[in-house]
C-alpha positions as CSV (number, residue, x, y, z in Angstrom):
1,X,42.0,12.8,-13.4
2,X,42.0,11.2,-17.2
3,X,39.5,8.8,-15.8
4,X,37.2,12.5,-14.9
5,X,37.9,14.0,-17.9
6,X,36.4,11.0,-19.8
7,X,33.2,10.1,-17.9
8,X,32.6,13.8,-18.3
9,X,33.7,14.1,-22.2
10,X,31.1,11.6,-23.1
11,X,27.9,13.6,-21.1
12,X,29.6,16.4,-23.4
13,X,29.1,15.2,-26.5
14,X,25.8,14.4,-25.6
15,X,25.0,17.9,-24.5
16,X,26.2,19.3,-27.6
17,X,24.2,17.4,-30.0
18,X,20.7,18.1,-28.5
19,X,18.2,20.2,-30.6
20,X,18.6,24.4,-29.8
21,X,16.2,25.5,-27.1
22,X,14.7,28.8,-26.8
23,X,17.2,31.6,-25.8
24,X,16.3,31.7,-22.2
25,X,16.5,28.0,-21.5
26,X,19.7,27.5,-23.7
27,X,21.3,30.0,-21.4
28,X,19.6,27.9,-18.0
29,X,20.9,24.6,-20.0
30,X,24.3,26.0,-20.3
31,X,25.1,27.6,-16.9
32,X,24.3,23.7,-15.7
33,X,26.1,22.1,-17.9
34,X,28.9,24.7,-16.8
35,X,28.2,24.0,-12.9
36,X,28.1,20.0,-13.3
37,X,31.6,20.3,-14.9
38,X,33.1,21.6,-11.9
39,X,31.5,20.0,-9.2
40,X,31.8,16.2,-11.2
41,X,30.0,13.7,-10.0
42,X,30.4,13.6,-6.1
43,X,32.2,11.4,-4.0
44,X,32.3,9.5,-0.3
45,X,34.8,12.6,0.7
46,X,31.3,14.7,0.3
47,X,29.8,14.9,3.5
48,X,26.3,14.9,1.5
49,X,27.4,11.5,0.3
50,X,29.3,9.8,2.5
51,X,27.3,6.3,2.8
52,X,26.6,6.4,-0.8
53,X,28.8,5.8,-3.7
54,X,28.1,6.7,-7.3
55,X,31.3,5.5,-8.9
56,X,28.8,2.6,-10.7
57,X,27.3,5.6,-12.1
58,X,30.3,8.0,-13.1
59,X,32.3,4.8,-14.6
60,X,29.0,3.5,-17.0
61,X,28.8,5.1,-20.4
62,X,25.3,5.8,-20.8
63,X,23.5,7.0,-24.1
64,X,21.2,9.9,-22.8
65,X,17.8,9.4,-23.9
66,X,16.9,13.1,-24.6
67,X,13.0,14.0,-24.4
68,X,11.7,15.4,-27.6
69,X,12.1,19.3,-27.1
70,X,8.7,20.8,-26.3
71,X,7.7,24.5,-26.2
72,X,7.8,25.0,-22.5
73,X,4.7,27.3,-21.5
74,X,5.3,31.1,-20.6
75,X,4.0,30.4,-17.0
76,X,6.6,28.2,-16.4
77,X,9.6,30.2,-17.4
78,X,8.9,32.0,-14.0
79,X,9.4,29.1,-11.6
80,X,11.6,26.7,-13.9
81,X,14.9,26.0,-12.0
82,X,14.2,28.1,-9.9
83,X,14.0,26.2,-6.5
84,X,15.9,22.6,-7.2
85,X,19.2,23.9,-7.5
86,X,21.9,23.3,-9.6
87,X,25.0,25.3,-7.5
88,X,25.8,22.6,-4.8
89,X,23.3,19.7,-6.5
90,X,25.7,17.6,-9.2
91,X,23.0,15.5,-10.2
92,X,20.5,18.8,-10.7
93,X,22.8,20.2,-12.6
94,X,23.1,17.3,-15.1
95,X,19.2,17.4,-15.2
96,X,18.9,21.0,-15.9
97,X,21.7,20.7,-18.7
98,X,19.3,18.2,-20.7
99,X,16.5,19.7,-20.1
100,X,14.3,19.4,-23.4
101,X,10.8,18.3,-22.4
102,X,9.0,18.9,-19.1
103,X,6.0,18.2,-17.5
104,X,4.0,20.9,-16.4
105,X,1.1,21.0,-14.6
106,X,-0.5,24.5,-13.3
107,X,-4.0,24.0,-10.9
108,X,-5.9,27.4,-10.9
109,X,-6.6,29.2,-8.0
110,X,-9.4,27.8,-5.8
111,X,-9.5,24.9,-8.1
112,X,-10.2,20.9,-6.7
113,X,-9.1,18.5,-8.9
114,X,-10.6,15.5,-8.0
115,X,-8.2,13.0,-10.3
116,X,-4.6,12.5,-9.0
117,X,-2.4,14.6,-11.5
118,X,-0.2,11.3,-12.4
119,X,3.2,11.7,-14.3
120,X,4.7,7.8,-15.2
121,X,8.3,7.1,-16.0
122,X,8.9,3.5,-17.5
123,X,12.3,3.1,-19.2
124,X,12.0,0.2,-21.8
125,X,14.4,-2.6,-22.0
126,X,17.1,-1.5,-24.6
127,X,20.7,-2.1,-26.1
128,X,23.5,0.3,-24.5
129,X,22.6,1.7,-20.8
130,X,20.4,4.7,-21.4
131,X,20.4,7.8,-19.0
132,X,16.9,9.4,-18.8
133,X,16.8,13.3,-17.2
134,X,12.8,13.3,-16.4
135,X,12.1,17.2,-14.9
136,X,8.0,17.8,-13.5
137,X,6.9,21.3,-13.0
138,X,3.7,21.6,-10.6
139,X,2.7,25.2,-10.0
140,X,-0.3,25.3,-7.6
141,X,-2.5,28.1,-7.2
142,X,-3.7,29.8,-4.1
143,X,-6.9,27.6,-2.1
144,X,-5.8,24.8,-4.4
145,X,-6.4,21.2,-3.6
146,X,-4.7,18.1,-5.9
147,X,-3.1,15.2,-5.5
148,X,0.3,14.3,-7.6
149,X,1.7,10.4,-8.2
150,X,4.8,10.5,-9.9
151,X,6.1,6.4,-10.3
152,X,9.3,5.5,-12.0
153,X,9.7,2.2,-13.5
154,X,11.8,0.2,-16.1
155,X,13.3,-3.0,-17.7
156,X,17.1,-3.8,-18.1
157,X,20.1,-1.4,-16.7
158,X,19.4,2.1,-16.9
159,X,20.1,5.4,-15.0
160,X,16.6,7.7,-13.9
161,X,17.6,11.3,-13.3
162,X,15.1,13.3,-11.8
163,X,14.1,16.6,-10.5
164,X,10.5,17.5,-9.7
165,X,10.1,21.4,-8.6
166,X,6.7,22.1,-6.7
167,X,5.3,25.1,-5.8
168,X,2.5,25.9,-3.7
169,X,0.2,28.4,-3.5
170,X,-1.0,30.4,0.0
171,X,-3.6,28.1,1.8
172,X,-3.2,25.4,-1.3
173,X,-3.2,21.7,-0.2
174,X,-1.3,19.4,-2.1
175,X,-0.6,15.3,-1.3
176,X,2.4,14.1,-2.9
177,X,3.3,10.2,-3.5
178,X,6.5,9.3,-5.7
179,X,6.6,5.6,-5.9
180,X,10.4,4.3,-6.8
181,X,9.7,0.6,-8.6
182,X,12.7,0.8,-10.8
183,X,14.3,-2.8,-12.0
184,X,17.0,-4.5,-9.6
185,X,19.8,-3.3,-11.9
186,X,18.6,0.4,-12.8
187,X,20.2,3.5,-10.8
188,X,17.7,6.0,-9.5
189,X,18.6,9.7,-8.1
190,X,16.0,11.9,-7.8
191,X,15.3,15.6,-6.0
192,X,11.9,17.0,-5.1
193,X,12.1,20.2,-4.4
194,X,8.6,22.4,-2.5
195,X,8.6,25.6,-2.1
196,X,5.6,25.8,0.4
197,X,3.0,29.5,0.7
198,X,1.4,30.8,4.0
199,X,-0.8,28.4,5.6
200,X,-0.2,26.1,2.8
201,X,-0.5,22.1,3.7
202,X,1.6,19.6,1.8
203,X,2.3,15.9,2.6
204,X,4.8,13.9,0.6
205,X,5.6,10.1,0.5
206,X,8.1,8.1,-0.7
207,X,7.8,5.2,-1.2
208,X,10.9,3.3,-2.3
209,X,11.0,-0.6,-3.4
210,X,13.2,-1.3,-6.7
211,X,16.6,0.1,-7.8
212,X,20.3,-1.2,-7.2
213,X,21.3,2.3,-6.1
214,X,18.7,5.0,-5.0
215,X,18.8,8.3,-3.8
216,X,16.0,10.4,-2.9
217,X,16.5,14.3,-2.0
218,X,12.9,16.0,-0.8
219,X,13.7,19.6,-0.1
220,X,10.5,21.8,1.4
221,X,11.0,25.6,2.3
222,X,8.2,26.6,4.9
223,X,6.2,30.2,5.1
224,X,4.2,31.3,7.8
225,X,1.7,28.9,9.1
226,X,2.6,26.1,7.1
227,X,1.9,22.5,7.5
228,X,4.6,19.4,6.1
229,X,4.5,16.0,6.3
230,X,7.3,13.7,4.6
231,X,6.3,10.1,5.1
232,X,8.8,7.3,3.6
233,X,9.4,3.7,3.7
234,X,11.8,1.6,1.6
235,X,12.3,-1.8,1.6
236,X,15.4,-3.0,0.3
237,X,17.5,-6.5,0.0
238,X,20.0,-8.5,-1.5
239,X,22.9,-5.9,-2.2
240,X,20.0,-2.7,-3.0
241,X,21.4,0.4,-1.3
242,X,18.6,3.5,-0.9
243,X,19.7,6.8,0.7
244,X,17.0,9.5,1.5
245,X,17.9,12.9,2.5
246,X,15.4,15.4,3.5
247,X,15.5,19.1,4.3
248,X,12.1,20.7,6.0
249,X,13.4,24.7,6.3
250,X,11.1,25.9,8.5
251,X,11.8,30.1,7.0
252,X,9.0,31.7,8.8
253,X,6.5,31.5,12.1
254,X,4.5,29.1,13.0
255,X,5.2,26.3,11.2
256,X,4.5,22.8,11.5
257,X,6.2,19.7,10.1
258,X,5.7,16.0,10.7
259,X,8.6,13.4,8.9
260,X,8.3,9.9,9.4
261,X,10.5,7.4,7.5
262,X,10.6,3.7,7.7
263,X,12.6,1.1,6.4
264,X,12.8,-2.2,5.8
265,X,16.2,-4.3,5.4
266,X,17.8,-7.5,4.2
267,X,20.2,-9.8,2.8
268,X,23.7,-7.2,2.5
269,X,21.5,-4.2,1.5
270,X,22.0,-1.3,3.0
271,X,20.3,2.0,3.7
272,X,20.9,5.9,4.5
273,X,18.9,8.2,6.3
274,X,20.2,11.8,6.7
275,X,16.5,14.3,7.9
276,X,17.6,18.0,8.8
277,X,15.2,20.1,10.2
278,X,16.3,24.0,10.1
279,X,14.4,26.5,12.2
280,X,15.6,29.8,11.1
281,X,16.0,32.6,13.5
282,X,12.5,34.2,12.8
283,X,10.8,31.2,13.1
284,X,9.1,31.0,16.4
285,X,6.3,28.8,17.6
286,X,7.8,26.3,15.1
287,X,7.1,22.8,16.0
288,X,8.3,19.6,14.3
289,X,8.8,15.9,14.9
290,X,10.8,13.5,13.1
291,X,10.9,10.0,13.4
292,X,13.6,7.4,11.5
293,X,12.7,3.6,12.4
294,X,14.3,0.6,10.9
295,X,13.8,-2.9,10.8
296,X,16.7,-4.9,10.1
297,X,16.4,-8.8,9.4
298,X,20.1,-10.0,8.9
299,X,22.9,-9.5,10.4
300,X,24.2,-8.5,6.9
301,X,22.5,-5.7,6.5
302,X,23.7,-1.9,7.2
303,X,21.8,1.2,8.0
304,X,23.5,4.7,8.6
305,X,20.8,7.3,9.9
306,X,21.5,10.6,11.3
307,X,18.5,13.1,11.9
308,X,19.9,16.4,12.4
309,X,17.9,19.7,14.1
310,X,19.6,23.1,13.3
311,X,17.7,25.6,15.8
312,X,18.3,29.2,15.9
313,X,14.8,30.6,16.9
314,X,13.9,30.1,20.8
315,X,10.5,29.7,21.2
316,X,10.3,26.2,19.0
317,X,8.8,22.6,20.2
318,X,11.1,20.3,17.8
319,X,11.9,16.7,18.6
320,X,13.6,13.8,16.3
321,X,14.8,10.0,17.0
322,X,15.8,7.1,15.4
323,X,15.6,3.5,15.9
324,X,16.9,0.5,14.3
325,X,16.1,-2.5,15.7
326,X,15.2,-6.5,15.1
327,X,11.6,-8.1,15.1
328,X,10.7,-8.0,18.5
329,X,11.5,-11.3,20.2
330,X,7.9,-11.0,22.6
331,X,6.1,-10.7,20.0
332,X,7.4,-13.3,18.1
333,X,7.3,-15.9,20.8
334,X,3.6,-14.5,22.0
335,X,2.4,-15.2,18.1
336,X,4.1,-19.0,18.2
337,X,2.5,-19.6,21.2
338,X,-0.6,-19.2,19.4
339,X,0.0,-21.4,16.8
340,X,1.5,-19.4,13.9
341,X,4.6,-20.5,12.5
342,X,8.4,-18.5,13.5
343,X,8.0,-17.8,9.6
344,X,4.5,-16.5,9.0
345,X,5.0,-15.0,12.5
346,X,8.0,-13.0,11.3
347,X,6.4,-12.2,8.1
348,X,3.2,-10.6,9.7
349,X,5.1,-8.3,11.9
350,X,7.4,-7.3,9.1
351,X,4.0,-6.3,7.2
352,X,2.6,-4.7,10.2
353,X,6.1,-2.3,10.5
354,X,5.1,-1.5,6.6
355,X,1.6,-1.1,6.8
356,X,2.0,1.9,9.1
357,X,3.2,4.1,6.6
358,X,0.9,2.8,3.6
359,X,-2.1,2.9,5.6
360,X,-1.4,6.8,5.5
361,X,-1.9,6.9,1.7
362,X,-5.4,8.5,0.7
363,X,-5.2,7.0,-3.0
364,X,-7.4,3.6,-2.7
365,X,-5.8,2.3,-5.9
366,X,-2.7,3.0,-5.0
367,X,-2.9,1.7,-1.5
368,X,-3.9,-0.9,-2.3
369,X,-1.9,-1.5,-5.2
370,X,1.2,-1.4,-2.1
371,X,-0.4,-4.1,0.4
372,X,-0.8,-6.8,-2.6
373,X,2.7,-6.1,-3.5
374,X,4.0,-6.1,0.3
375,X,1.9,-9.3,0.8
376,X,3.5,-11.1,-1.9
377,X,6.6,-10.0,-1.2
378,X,6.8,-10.7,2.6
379,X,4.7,-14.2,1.7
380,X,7.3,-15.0,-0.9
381,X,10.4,-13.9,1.2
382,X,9.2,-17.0,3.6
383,X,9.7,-19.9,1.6
């Protein structure tokens, strides 16, 4: 227990020393603070986090790196911490608690904005392990269209805490990409959280490449009509381990959701998927797919995947599979006897599983910013 006491004495003393806040978010800063001393940082006995362990985390003493306080507009004092929550969330609640600066961005009704809205996080190489708390507000008004790139990159050993709260106006349409490129040795958890309007249409990717440990939450509540689609790959090797979880909580009617996650695995890494779909009682004509599909290239490497469907309305269409599974033997042999090489033949259909999910992005830069880096890294992984 002394060992608890400790890791949680030192995020103490770094709590108490940040500047005052306003009233209202001392008191949200607080009641987090408060909540992420009881629940501690969570362990393999939480079902929530059974394939994933955070002792690395809990044992390092990191120096939190606290934004400089900003005056956080009116507007967003209504939807602040409102939807990423801090009750059953550890790591929200340690986010919430050192919550100084946040980005917020508010899109007016019936506006198009043509530019992605793009929010980078780049932690600098520096002396002493520093923990960063990076919090994103995106409030989107109704008939809305934008698109959002968060990306999250660094130097050196470092821990990314992060918690992006989205909220979407009735008949808005909003396309999400959070691209993970943190160094080898960094730690990286992070929580979306979209709370969706009627008829609303959001897509969400996430695309995760760097980290030594990485966990991705993406939460979406659904209202009447809506449309979701959670795309995701992550490629992952040596002793990386990445663990997505996703929620899609289909609230209301007639509500559609599309989830398709990828991954890509090697050396001893090792990988989680947990998807749950929810179809609440009231939600008829609710139809969703979900798809988990992983490629796994040594015999070293460990996937644990799990989609789950919870379904308490009757009148739903929902399906969900998963598949893990080697580089297809036919294939392989069909390409070498054309001529390619086992290696390049292996490295092309290793692309090809990728390029699926990256040929969904509707950035240009940023797509293609992803197929030069899968290139060189599947080129590279060959010789």
């Amino acid at each position: 227990m002394t060992g608890l006491s400790e890791q949680l004495g030192e995020w103490l003393a770094d709590f108490t020393v940040q500047e005052d806040a306003e009233p209202w978010l001392q008191e949200i800063r607080a009641a987090a603070f408060m909540r992420f001393v009881e629940l501690g940082f969570p362990t393999t006995h939480d079902e929530e986090w059974r394939f994933t362990n955070v002792a690395p985390i809990a044992r390092t003493n990191f120096r939190n790196i606290l934004s400089p306080a900003s005056a956080i507009p009116n507007a967003a004092r209504k939807y602040l911490a409102k939807y990423a929550s801090s009750l059953d969330q550890p790591f929200v609640a340690l986010n919430t608690a050192f919550l100084n600066g946040v980005t917020v961005h508010q899109v007016p009704a019936g506006a198009v904005v043509e530019q992605p809205i793009e929010i980078n996080h780049h932690v600098a190489r520096q002396p002493g392990p520093p923990a960063v708390h990076p919090r994103a507000l995106i409030v989107v008004g109704a008939d809305a269209h934008c698109t959002i790139v968060e990306s999250y990159s660094g130097e050196g050993r470092y821990f990314t805490n992060a918690v992006t709260e989205i909220v979407a106006g009735d008949r808005s349409v909003i396309d999400h990409y959070k691209i993970q490129r943190e160094s080898p040795d960094a730690f990286h958890i992070a929580t979306l959280a979209a709370q969706l309007g009627r008829s609303s249409n959001f897509t969400t990717h996430a695309i995760s490449l760097g980290g030594a440990l990485v966990r991705n939450d993406v939460n979406v509540v659904m209202s009447e009509g809506t449309e979701a689609t959670l795309n995701g790959l992550y490629i992952v090797n040596g002793t990386q381990h990445v663990d997505n979880h996703t929620s899609i909580d289909h609230a209301k009617p007639h509500g559609t959701s599309h989830e398709l996650y990828k991954g890509i695995l090697d050396g001893r890494a090792s990988a989680v998927f947990n998807g749950r779909v929810i179809v609440r009682k009231d939600a008829q004509k609710t139809d969703s797919k979900q798809t988990n599909k992983n490629l796994v290239l040594s015999d070293d490497a460990v996937i644990d995947t799990k989609p789950e469907l919870q379904i308490l309305a009757d009148d739903v269409r929902c399906t969900h599979g998963a598949t893990i599974g080697q580089l297809d033997a036919e294939s392989l042999f069909y390409m070498q006897s054309r001529g390619i090489g086992k290696e390049q033949a292996r490295r092309l259909l290793t692309y090809a599983f990728a390029q699926d999910v990256i040929d969904r992005i509707q950035v240009a830069d940023l797509r293609e910013q992803l197929e030069k880096f899968l290139f060189e890294k599947f080129h590279e992984h060959a010789h």
